[in-house]
C-alpha positions as CSV (number, residue, x, y, z in Angstrom):
1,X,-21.2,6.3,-2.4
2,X,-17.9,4.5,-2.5
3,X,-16.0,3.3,-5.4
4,X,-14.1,0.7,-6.2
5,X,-11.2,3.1,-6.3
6,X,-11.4,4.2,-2.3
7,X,-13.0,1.2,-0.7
8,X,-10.6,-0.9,1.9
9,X,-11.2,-4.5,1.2
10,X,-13.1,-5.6,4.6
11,X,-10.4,-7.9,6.9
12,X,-11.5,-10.8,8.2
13,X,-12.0,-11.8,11.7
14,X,-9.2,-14.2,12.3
15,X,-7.0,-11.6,11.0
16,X,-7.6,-9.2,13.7
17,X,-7.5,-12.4,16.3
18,X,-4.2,-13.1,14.8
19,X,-3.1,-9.4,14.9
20,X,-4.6,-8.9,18.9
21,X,-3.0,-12.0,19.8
22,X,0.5,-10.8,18.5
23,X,0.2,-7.3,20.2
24,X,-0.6,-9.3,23.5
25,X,2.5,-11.2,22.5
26,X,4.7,-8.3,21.9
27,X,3.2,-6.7,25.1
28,X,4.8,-9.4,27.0
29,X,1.0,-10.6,27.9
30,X,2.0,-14.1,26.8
31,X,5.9,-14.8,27.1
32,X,8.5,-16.6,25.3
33,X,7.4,-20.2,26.3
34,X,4.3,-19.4,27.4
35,X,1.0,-21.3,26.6
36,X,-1.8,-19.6,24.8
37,X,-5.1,-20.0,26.3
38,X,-6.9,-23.1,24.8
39,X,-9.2,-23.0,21.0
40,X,-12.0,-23.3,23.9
41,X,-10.8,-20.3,26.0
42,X,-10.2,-18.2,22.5
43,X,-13.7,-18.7,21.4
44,X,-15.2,-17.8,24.3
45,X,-13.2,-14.4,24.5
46,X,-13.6,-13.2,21.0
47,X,-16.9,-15.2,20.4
48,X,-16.5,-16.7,17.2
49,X,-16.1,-20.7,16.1
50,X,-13.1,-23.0,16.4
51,X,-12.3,-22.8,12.8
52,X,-11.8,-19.2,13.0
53,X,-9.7,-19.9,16.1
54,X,-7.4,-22.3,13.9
55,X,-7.3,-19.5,10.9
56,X,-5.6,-17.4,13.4
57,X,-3.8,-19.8,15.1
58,X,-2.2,-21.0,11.5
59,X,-1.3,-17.0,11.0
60,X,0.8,-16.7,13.9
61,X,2.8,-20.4,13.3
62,X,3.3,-18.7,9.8
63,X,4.7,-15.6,11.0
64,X,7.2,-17.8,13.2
65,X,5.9,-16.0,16.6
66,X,3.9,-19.9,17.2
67,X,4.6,-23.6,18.0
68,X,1.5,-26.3,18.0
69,X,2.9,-29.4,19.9
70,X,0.0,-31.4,19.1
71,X,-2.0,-32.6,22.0
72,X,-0.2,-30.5,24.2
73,X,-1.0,-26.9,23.3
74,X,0.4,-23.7,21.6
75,X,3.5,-21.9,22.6
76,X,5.1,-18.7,22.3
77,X,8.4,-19.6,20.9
78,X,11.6,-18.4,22.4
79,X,12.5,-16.2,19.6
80,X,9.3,-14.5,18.4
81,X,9.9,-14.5,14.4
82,X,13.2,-16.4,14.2
C-alpha cells in the first residue's frame, strides 16, 4: 500500500494538454506564427471541456511559448519562451 512518503501527486489533465501541446510545438508541428487549432477543435481531440482547454491554454501564454489575440485566435509566438 502506498505512503504518503512514495506516492506522486496525480497531475492534472490540462497539465499534460499543456505539456503535449508544447512537444507538438517544439516538434515544429505548430510553427512560430502558427495558429493553434480552435477551444472547439482541442476538446474534441483530447475529449475534455472548454475550461480545461483554457487551463492549458493559460499554461502555455505563462510559459511565454503563446499569444491570445482575442477574437482572433492563439498563436505560436515567434520566439517560443522569449
Amino acid at each position: 500500500m502506498p505512503t504518503e512518503e512514495n506516492t506522486v501527486p496525480p497531475r492534472y489533465r490540462y497539465e499534460e494538454i499543456a505539456d503535449d501541446l508544447q512537444k507538438r510545438i517544439e516538434a515544429g508541428e505548430f510553427p512560430p506564427g502558427s495558429r493553434l487549432p480552435s477551444r472547439r477543435e482541442l476538446t474534441a481531440h483530447y475529449d475534455v471541456t472548454a475550461p480545461v482547454i483554457d487551463r492549458a491554454m493559460q499554461i502555455l501564454r505563462v510559459k511565454g511559448i503563446t499569444e491570445t489575440l482575442a477574437g482572433v485566435g492563439v498563436y505560436v509566438k515567434d520566439s517560443p519562451g522569449a
